[in-house]
C-alpha positions as semicolon CSV with decimal commas, in nm:
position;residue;x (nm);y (nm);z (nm)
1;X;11,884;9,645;7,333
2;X;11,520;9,733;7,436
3;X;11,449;9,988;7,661
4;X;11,253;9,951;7,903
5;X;11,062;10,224;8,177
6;X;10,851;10,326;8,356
7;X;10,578;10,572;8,398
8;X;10,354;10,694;8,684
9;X;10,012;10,900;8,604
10;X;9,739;10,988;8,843
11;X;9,869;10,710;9,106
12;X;9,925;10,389;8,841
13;X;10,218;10,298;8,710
14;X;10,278;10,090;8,376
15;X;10,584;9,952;8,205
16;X;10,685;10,130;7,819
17;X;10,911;9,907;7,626
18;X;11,081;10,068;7,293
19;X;11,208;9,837;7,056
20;X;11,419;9,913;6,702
21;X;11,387;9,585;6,488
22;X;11,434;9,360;6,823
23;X;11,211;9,162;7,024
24;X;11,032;9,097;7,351
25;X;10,824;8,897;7,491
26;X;10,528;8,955;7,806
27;X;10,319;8,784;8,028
28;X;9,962;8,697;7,818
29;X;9,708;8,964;7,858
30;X;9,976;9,242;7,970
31;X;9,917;9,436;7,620
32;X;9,770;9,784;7,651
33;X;9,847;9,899;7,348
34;X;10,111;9,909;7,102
35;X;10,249;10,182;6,851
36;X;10,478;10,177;6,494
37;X;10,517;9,847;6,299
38;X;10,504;9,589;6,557
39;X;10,396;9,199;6,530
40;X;10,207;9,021;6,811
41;X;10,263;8,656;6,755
42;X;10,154;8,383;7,052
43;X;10,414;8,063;7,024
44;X;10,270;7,739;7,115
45;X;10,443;7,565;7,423
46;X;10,591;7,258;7,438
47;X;10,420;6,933;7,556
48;X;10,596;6,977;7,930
49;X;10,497;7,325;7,951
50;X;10,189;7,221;7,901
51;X;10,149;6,934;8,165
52;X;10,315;7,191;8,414
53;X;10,042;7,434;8,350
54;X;9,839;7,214;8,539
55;X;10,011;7,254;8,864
56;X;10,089;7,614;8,835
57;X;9,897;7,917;8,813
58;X;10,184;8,066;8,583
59;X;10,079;8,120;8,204
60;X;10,283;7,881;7,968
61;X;10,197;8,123;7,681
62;X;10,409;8,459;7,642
63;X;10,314;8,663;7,317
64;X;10,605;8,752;7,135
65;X;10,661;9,118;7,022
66;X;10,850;9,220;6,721
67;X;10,946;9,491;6,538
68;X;10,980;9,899;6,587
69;X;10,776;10,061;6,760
70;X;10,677;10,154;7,151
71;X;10,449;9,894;7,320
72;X;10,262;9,957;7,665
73;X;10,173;9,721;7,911
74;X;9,878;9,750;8,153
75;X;9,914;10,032;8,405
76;X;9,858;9,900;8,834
77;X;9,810;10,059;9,124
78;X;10,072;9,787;9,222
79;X;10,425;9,893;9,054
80;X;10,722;9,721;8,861
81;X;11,082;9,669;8,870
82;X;11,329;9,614;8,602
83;X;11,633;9,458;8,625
84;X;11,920;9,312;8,383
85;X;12,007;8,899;8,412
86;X;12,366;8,893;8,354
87;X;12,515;8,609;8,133
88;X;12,576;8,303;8,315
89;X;12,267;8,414;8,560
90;X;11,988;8,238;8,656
91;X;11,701;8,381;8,880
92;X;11,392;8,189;8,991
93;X;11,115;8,425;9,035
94;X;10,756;8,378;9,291
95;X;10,452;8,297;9,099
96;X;10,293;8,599;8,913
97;X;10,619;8,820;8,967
98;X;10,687;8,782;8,557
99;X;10,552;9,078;8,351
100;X;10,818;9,115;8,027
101;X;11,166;9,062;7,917
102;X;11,397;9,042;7,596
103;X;11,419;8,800;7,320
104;X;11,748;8,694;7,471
105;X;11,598;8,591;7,844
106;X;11,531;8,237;7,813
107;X;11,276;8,140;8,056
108;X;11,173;7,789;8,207
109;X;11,019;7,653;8,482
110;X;11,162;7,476;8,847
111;X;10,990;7,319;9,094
112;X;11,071;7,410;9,501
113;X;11,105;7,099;9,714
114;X;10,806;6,917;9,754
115;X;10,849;6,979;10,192
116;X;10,940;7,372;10,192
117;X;10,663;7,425;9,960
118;X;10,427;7,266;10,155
119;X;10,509;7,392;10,525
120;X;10,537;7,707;10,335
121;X;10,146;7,743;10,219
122;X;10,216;7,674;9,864
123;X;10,124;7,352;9,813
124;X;10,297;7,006;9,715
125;X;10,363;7,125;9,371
126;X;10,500;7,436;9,300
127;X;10,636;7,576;8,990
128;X;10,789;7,861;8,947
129;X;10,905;8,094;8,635
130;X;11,329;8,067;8,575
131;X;11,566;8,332;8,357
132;X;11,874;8,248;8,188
133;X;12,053;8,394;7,945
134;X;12,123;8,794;7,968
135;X;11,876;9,123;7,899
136;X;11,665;9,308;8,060
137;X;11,327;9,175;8,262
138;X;11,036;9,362;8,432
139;X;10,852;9,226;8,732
140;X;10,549;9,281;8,883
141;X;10,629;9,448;9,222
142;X;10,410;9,525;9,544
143;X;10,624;9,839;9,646
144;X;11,010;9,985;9,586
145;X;11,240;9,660;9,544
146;X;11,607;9,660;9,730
147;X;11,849;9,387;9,571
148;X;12,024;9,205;9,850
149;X;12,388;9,038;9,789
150;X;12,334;8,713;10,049
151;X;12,597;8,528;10,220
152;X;12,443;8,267;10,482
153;X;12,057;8,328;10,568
154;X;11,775;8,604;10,509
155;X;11,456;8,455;10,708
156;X;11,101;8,706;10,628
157;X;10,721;8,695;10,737
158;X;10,535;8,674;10,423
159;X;10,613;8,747;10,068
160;X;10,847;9,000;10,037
161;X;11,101;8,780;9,833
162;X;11,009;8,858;9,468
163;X;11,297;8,663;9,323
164;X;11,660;8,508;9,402
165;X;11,952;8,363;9,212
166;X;11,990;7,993;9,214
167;X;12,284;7,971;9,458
168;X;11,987;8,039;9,749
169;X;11,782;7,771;9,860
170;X;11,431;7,784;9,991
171;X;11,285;7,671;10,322
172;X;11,034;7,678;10,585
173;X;11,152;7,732;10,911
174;X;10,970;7,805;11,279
175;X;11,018;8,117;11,386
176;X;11,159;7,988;11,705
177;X;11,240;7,665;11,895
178;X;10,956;7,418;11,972
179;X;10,714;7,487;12,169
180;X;10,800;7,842;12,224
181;X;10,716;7,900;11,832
182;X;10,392;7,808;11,958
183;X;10,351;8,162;12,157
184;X;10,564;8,335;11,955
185;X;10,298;8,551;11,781
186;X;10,458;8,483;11,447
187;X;10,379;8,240;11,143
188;X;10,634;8,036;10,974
189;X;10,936;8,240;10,810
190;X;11,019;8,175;10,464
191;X;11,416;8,141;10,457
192;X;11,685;8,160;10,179
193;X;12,027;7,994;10,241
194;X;12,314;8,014;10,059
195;X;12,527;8,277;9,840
196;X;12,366;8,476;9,611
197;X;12,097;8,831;9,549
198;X;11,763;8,841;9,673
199;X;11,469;9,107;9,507
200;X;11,289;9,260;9,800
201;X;11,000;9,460;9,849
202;X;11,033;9,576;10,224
203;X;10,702;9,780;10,173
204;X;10,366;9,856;9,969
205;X;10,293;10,114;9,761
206;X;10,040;10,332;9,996
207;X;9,797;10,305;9,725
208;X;9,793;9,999;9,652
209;X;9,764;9,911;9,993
210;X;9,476;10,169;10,094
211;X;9,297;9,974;9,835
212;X;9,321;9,672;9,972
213;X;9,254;9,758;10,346
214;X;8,968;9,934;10,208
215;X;8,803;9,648;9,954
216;X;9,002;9,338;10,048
217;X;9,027;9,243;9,702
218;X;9,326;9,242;9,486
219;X;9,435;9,437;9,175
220;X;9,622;9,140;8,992
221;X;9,680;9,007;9,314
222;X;9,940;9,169;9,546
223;X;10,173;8,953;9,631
224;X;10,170;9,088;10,030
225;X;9,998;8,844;10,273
């Protein structure tokens, strides 16, 4: 199995995955450098992935990486999280969340409904990155993630869902009855219904956060609104 960690120096923090004859796959353009004997090959998608691509801002292309060797991705002042997808698992993850996983994730894309995704700010069409299969994944993360175990509703202001299991559904909901959502001081909540974990980041790295109070701009786009 690859391992996979990570390390924080001078305020960044970037993802090191060791592999021993095994392979891995990341999000294009996450390559800082790599070290040992170690094989960067680029796989063509298919003909869907391809017409998807042009509703989505997520990549279609994920380099492969094989071999032995240590390989480490860009460093953020954002952070990462890395979690395992257990066999029979599938998570659905928010745009630009992906970063890297193992040969044995398979990953896909699914749509949200066509309604949520709309009241929601994200458009008619939006696709989203899916993992099956087992291993290990890294994300892209604003601040600390908590994993939630969710049995009826979670309802949250903004986008601190990173990523949920299948068995939750997405929706737009006001935050309170007509009209009186009207004065309520609060946008729409994104909601998740059903049985199954949530990834959450609660909070932003300080940093990361300073730095966009401070510039307004984005350092691959954090995911905070």
């Amino acid at each position: 199995m690859a391992e996979f960690t990570q390390r924080e120096i001078e305020g960044m923090r970037q993802v090191v995955i060791d592999i021993d004859g095994e392979s891995v796959r990341a999000r294009a353009g996450a390559l800082s450098n790599m070290r040992g004997q170690i094989e960067l090959t680029p796989r063509l998608p298919g003909a869907g992935d391809l017409w998807r691509s042009i509703f989505t801002s997520e990549a279609r292309v994920r380099p492969w990486y094989s071999g032995t060797g240590t390989i480490l991705l860009q460093p953020s002042l954002s952070g990462y999280h890395v979690f395992d997808v257990a066999e029979g698992e599938r998570w659905i993850l928010e745009p630009g969340v992906y970063w890297a996983s193992e040969g044995e994730v398979a990953l896909g894309v699914t749509r949200e409904p066509i309604f949520a995704s709309f009241w929601a700010g994200d458009g008619l069409l939006n696709w989203k990155t899916a993992l099956a299969g087992h291993g290990r994944v890294a994300i892209n993360a604003p601040g600390p993630v908590e994993m939630l175990d969710i049995d009826s509703e979670l309802r949250v202001q903004g986008r601190l869902v990173l990523g949920r299991t299948d068995g939750l559904r997405f929706r737009s909901v006001r935050p309170a009855r007509f009209p009186r959502n009207l004065i309520s001081g609060q946008k729409r909540l994104r909601a998740f219904e059903g049985r199954g974990r949530l990834m959450v980041a609660w909070t932003p790295y300080w940093n990361q956060y300073m730095y966009n109070r401070m510039t307004g701009e984005d350092i691959e786009s954090s995911i905070f609104e």
